[in-house]
FIBA-748303 format. One line per field, with one value per residue: residue number from 0; residue in three letters; x, y, z of N, C-alpha, C in turn. Coordinates in Angstrom, 1 decimal, decimal comma, padded with zeros to 4 digits. Layout:
<atoms>
voba: (NUM  ...)
kevex: (ALA  ...)
neast: (X  ...)
nnorth: (Y  ...)
nup: (Z  ...)
caeast: (X  ...)
canorth: (Y  ...)
caup: (Z  ...)
ceast: (X  ...)
cnorth: (Y  ...)
cup: (Z  ...)
</atoms>
This chain:
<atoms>
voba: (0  1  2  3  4  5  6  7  8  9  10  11  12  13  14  15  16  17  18  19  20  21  22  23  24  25  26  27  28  29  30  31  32  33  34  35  36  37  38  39  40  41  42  43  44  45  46  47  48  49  50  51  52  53  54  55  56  57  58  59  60  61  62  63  64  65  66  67  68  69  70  71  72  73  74  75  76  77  78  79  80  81  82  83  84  85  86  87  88  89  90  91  92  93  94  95  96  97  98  99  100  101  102  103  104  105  106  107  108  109  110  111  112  113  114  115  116  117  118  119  120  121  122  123  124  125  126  127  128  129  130  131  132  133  134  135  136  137  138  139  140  141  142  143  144  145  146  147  148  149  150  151  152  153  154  155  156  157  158  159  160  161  162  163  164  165  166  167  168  169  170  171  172  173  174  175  176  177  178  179  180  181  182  183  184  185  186  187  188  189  190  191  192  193  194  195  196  197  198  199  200  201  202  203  204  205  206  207  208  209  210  211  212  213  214  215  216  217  218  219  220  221  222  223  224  225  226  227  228  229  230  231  232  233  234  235  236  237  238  239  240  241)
kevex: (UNK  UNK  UNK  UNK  UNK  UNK  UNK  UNK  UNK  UNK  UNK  UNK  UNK  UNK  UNK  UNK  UNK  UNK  UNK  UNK  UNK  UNK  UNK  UNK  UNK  UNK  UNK  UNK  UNK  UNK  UNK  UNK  UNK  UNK  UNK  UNK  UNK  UNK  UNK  UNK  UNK  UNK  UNK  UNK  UNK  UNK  UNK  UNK  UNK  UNK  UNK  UNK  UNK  UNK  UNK  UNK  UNK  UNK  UNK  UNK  UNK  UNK  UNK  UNK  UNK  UNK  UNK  UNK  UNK  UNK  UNK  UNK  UNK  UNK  UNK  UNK  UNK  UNK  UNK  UNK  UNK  UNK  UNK  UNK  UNK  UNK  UNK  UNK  UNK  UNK  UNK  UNK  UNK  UNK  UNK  UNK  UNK  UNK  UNK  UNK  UNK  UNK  UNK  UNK  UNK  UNK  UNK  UNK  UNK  UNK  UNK  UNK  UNK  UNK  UNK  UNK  UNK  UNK  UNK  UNK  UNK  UNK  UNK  UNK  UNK  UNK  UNK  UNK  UNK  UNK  UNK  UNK  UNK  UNK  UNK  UNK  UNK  UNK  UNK  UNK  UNK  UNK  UNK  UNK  UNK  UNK  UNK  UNK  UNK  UNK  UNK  UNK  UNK  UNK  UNK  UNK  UNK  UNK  UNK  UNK  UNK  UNK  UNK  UNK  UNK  UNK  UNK  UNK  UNK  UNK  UNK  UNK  UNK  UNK  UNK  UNK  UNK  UNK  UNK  UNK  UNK  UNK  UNK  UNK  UNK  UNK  UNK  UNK  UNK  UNK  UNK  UNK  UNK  UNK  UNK  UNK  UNK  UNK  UNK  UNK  UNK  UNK  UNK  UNK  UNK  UNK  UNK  UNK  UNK  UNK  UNK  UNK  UNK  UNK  UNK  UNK  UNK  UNK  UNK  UNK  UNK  UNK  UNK  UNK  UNK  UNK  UNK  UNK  UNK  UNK  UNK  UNK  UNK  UNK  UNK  UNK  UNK  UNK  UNK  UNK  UNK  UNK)
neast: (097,8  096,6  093,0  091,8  091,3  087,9  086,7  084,2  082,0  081,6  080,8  079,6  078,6  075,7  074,1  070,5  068,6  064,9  061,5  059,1  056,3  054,3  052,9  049,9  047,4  045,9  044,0  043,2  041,5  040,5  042,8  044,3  042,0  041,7  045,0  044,2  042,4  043,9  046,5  045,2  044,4  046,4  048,9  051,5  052,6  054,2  057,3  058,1  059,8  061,6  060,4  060,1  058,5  056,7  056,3  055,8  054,2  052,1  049,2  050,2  049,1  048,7  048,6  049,4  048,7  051,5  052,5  050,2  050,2  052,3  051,8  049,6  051,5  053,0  051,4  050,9  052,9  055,3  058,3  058,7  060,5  061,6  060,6  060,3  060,6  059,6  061,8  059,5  057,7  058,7  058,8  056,1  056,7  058,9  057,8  056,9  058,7  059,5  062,4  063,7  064,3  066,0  064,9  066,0  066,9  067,8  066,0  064,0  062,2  059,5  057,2  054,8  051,6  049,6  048,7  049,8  052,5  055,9  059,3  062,3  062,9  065,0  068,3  069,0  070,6  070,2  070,2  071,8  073,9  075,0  077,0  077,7  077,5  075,7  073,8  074,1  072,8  072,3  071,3  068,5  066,4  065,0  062,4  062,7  065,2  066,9  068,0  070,0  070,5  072,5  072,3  071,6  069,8  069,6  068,1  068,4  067,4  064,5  062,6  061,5  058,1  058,1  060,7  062,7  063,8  065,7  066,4  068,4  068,2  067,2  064,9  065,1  064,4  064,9  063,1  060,0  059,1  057,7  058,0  058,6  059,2  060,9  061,9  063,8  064,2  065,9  064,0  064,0  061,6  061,9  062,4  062,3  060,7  061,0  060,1  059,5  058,1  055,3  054,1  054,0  054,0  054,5  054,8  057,1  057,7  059,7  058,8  056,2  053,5  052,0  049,9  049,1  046,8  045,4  044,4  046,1  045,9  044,5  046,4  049,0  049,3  051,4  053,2  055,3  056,1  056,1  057,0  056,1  055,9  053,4  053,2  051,6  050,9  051,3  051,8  051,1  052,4  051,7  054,9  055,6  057,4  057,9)
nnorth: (092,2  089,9  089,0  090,0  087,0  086,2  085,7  085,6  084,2  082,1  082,4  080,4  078,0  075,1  072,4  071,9  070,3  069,7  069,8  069,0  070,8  069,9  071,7  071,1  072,8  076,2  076,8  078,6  078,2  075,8  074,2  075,3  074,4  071,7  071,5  072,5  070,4  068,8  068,9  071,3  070,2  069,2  070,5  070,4  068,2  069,4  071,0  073,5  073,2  073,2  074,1  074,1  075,5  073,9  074,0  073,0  070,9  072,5  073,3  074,4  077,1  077,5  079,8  080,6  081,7  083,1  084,5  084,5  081,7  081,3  082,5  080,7  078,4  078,9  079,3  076,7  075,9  075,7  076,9  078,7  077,7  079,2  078,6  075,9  076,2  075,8  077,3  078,5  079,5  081,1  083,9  085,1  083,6  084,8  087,4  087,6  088,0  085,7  083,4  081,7  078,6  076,8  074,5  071,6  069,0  066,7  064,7  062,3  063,1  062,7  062,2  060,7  060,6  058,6  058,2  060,8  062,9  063,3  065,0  064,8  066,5  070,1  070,0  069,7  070,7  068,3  066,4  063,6  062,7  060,2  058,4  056,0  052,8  051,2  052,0  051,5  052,1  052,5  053,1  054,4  057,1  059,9  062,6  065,0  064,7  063,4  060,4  060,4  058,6  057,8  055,6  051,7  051,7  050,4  050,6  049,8  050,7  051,8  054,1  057,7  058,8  061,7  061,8  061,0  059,0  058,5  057,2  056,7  054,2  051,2  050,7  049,1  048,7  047,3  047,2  049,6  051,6  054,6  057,2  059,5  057,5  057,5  056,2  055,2  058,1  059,1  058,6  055,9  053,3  050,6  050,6  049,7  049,4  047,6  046,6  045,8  046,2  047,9  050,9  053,6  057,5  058,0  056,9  056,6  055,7  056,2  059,3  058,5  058,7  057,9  058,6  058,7  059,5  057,6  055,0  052,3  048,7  046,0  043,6  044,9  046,9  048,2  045,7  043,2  044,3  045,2  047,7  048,7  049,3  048,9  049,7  052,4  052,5  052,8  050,0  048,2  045,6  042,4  040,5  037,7  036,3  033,6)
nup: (-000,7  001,3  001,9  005,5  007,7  009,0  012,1  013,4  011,5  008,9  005,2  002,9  000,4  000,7  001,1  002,6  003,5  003,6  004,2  001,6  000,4  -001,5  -003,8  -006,1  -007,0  -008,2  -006,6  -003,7  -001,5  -001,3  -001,3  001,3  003,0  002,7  003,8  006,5  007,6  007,8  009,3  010,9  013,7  015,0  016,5  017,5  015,6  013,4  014,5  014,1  011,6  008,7  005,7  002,2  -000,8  -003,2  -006,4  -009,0  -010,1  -010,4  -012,6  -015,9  -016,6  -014,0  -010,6  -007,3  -004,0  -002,5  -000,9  001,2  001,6  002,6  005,2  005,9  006,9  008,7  010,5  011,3  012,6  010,7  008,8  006,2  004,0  000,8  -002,8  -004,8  -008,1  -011,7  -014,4  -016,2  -014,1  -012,6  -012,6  -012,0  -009,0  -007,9  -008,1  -005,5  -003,5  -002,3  -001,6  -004,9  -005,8  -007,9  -010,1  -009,5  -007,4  -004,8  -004,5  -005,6  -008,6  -009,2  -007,5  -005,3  -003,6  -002,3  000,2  001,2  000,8  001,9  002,9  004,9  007,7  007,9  008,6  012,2  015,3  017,1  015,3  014,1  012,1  009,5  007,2  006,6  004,9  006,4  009,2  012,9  015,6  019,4  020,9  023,0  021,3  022,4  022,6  020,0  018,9  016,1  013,6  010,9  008,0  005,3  004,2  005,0  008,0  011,2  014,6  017,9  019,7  021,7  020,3  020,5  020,9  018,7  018,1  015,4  012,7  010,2  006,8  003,4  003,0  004,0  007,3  010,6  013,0  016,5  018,6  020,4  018,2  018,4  017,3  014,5  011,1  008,4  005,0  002,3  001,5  -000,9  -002,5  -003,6  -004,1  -003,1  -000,8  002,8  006,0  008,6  011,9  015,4  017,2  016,6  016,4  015,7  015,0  012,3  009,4  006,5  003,0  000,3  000,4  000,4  003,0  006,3  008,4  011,8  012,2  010,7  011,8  012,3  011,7  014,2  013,9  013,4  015,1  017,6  017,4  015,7  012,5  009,2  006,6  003,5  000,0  -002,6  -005,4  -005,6  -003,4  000,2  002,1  005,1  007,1  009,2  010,5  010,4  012,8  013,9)
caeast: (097,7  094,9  091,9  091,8  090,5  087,2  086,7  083,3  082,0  081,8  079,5  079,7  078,0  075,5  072,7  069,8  067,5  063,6  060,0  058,7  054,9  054,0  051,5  049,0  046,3  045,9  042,6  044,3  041,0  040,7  044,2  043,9  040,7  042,8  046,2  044,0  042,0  044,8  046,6  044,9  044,1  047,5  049,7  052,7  052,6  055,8  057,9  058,9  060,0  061,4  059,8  060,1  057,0  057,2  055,2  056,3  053,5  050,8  049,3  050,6  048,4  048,0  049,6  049,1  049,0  052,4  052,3  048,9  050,4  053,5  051,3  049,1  051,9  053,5  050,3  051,0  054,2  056,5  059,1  059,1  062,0  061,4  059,8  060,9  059,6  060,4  061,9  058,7  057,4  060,0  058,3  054,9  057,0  059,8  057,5  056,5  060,1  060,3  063,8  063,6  065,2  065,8  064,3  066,9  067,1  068,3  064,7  062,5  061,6  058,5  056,6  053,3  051,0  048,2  048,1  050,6  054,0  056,7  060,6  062,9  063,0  065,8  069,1  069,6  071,6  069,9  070,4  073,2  074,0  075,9  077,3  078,1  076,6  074,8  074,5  074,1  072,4  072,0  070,4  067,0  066,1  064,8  061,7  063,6  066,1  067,1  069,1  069,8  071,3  072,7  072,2  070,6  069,8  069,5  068,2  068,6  066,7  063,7  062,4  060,2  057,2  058,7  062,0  062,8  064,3  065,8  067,4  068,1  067,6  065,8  065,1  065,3  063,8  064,7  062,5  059,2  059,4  056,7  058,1  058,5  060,2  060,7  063,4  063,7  064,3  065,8  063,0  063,9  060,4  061,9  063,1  061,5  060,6  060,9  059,9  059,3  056,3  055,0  053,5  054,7  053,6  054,0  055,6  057,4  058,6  059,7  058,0  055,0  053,2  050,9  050,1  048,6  045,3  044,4  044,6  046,9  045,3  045,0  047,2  050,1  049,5  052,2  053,4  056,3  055,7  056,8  056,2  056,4  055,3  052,9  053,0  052,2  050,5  052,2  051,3  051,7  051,7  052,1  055,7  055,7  058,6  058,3)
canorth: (091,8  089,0  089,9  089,4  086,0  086,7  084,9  085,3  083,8  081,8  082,0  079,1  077,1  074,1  072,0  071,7  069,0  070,3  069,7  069,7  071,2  070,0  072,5  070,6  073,5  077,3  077,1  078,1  077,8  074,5  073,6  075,6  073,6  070,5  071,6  073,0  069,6  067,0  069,5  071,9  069,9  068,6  071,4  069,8  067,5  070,2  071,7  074,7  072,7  074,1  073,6  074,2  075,4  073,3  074,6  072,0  070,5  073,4  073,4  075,3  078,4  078,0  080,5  080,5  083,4  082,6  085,1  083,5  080,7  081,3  082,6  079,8  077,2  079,5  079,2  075,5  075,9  075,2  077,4  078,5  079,4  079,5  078,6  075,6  076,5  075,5  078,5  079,3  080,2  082,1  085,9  085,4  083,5  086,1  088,8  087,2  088,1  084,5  083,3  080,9  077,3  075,8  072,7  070,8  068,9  065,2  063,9  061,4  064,0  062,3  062,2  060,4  060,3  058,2  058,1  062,0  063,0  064,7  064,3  064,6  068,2  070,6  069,0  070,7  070,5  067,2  065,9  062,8  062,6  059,3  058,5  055,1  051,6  050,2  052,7  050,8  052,8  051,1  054,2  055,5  058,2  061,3  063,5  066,0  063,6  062,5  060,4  060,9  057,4  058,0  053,9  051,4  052,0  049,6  051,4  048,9  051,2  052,8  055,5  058,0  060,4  063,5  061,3  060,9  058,1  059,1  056,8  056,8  053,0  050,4  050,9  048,2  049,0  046,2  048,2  050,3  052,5  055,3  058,4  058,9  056,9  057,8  055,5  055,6  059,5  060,1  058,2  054,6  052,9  049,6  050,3  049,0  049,5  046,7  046,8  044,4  047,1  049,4  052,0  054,9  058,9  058,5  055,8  057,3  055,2  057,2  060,1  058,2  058,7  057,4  059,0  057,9  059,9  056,6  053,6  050,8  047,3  045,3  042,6  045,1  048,0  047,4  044,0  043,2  044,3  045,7  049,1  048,6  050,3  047,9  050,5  053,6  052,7  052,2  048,7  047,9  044,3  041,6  039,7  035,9  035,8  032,1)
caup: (000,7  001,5  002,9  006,7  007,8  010,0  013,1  013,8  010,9  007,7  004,2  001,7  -000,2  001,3  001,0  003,3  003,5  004,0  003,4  000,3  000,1  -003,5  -004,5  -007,4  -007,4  -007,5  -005,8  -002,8  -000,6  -001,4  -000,5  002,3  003,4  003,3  005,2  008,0  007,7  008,1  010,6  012,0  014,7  015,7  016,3  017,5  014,4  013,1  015,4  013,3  010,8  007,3  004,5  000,8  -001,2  -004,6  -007,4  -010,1  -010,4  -010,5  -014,1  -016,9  -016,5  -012,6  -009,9  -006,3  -003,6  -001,7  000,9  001,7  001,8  003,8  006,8  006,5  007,3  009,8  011,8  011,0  012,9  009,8  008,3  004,5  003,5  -000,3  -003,5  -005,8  -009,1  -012,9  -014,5  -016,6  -013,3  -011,8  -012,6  -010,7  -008,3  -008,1  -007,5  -004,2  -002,8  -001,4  -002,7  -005,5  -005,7  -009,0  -010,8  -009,3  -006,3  -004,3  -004,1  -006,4  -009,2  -009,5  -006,3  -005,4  -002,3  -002,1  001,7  001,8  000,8  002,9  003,0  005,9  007,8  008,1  009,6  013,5  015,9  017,5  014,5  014,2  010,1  008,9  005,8  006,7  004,4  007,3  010,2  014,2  016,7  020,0  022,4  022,8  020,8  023,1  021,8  019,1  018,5  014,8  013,1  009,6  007,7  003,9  003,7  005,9  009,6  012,5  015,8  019,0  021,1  021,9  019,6  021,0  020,4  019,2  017,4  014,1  011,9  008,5  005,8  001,9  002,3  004,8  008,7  011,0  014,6  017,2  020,0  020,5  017,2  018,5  016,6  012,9  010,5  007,4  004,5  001,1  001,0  -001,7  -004,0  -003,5  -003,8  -003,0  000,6  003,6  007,0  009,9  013,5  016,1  017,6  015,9  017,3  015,0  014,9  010,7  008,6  005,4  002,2  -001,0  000,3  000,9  004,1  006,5  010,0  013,5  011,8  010,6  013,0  012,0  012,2  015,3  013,8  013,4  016,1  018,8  017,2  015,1  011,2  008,4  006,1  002,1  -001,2  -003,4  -006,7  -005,3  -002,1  001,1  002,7  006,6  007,6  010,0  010,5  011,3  013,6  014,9)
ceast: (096,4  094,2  092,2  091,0  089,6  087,2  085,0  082,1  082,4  080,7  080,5  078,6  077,2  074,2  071,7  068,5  066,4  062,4  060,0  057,1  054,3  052,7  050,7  047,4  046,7  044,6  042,9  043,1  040,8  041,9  044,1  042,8  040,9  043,9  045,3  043,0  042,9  045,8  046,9  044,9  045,2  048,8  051,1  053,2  054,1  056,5  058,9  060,0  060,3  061,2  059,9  058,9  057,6  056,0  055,2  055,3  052,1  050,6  049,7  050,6  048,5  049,3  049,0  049,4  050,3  052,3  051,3  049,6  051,8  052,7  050,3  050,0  052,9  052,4  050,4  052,5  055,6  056,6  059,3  060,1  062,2  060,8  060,8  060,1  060,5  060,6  060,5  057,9  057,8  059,8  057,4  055,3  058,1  059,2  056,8  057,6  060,6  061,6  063,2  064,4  065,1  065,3  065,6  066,9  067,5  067,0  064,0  062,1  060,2  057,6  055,3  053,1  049,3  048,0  048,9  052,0  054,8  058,0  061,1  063,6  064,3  067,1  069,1  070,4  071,2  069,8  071,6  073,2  075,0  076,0  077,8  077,2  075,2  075,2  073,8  073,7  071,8  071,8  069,2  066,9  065,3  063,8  062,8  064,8  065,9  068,0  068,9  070,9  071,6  072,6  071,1  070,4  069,4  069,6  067,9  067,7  065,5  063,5  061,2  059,5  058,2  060,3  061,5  064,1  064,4  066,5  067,1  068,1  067,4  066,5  064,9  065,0  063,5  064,1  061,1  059,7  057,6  057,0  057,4  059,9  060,4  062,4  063,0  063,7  064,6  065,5  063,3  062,4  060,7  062,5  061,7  061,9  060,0  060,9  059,2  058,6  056,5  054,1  053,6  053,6  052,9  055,2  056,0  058,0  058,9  059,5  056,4  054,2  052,2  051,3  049,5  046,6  044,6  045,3  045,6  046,0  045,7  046,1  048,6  050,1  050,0  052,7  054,6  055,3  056,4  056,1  056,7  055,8  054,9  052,3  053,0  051,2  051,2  051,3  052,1  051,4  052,6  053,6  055,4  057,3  058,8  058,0)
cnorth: (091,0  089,4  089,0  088,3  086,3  085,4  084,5  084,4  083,5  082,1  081,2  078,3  075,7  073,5  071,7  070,9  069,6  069,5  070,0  069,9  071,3  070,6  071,9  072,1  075,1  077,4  077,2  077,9  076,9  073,8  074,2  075,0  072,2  070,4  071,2  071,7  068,2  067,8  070,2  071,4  068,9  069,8  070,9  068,7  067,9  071,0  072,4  074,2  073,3  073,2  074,4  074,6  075,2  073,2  074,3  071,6  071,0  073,0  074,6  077,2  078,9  078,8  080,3  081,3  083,1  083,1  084,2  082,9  080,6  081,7  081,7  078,4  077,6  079,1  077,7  074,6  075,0  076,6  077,8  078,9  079,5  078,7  077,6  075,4  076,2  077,1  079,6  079,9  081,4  083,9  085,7  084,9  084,2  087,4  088,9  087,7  087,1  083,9  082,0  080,2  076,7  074,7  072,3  070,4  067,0  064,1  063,1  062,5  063,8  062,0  061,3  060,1  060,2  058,7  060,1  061,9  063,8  064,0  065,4  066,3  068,7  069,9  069,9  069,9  069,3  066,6  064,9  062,0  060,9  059,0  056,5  053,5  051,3  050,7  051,8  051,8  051,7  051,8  054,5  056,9  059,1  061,8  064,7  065,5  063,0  062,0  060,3  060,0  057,7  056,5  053,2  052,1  051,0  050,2  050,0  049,4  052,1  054,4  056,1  058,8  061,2  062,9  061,2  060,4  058,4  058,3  056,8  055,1  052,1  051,2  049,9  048,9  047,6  046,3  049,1  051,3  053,5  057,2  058,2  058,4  057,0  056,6  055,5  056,8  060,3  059,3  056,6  053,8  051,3  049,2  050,0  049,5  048,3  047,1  045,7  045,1  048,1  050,1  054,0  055,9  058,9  057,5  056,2  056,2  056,2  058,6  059,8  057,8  058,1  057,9  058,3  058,4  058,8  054,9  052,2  049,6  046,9  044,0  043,4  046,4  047,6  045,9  044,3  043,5  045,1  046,5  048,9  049,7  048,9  049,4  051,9  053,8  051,7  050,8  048,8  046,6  043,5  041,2  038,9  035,8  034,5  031,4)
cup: (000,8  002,4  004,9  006,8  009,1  011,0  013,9  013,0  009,3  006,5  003,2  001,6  000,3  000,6  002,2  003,0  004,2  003,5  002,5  000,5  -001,4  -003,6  -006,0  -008,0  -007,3  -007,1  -004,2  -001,7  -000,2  -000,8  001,0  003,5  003,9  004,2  006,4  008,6  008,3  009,2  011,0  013,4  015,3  015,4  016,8  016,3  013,4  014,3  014,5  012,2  009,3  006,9  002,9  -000,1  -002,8  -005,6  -008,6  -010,8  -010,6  -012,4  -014,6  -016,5  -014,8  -011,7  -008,5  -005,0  -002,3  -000,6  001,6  002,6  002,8  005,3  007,0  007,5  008,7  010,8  011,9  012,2  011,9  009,3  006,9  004,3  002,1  -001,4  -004,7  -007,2  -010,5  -013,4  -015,3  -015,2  -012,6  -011,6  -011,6  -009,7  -007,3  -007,2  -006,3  -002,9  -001,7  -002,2  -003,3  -005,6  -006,9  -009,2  -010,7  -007,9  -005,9  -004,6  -005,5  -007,2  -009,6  -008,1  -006,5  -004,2  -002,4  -000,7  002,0  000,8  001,5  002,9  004,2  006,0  008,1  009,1  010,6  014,3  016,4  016,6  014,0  012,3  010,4  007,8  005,2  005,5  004,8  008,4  012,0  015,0  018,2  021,5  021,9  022,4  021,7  022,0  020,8  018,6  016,7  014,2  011,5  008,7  006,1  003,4  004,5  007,6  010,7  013,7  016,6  019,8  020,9  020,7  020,1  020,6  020,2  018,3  016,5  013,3  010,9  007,3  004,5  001,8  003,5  006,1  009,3  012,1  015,6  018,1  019,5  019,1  017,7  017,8  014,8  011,9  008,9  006,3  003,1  000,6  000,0  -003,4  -004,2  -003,0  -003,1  -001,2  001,7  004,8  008,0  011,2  014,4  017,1  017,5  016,3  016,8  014,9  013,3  010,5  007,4  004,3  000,8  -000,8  000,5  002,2  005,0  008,0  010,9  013,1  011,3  011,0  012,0  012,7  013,2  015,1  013,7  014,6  017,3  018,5  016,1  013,6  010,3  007,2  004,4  001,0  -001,9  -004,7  -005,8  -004,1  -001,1  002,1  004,4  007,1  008,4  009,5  010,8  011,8  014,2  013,8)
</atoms>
């Protein structure tokens, strides 16, 4: 007899797209000293945001006090929901009882942030996925609002504080771009970010970040320009549109 089919829900198998938090040290005061440095003082900066704590890159010998570390980024207002660790780590990470994620994932296995790194937060329900080449958007984005492009993106409209722009290859902003935009997601250093005024929260290429914490030039703040990678630092500069 087959089992009854339930109605109230399902479990299966998925992927979830999150922060990664690449842990480089166990000196966790030190890290700690930094987080609460770049933002403590902007607490809307996540809006409960999951995040990943990725421990790849710690050295050999080093370990790092997770709990800690999960109630520091809660106070952060982001979300851990577990620990991506190579398997030689996997005991002192293990015995943390955060669940573990394999050395395996969609992202640039090689990361670097001169100016930051961060990749594109949890999908939710205000969240508009496409799968499309070259995706057309041609509304204003709304605070909490994201869209989330597996190719190019072309938004027509207004993006605002509090929005968020996501593609695995360029963004194109024919309007106010004042949220964040992030392209190149999943490790494409060669993708690009255009806008015809710029005004952005945080500009992302690769994983490489740059926030509102440090002022964009008067030649491209509010003017048309455009957001690159020159090796492994992110460049912002003027357009000549005439």
């Amino acid at each position: 007899m087959p089992p009854k089919e339930l109605s109230t829900f399902e479990l299966k198998n998925g992927a979830v797209d999150a922060l990664h938090l690449i842990v480089k040290t166990g000196e966790f005061d030190v890290l700690r000293g930094e987080l609460t440095a770049r933002y403590g003082a902007m607490p809307d900066f996540f809006a409960n945001d999951a995040v990943a704590i990725d421990v790849r890159r710690m050295p050999p010998d080093g370990q790092v006090p997770l709990l800690e570390l999960t109630d520091l980024l809660q106070s952060l207002r982001l979300r851990p929901i577990g620990v991506v660790a190579l398997e030689a780590q996997h005991e002192w990470v293990g015995a943390s009882g955060l669940t573990v994620f394999p050395d395996v994932d969609r992202r640039s296995p090689h990361p670097v942030e001169p100016e930051g790194t961060a990749e594109p937060a949890a999908i939710s329900p205000d969240t508009i996925r496409t799968t499309a080449p070259t995706t057309f958007f041609d509304k204003p984005l709304r605070s909490g609002q994201r869209i989330y492009a597996e190719g190019d993106l072309v938004v027509l409209g207004l993006v605002s504080h509090g929005a968020e722009i996501i593609a695995v290859g360029n963004i194109h902003v024919y309007a106010p771009l004042r949220g964040r935009a992030l392209a190149g997601v999943s490790g494409n250093h060669e993708a690009r970010i255009f806008c015809t005024c710029m005004e952005p929260e945080l500009v992302s290429i690769a994983g490489i970040y740059r926030t509102v914490e440090t002022a964009l030039p008067d030649d491209v703040q509010g003017k048309a320009a455009q957001v690159r990678l020159d090796g492994e630092r992110l460049i912002v500069e003027a357009l000549e549109l005439r």
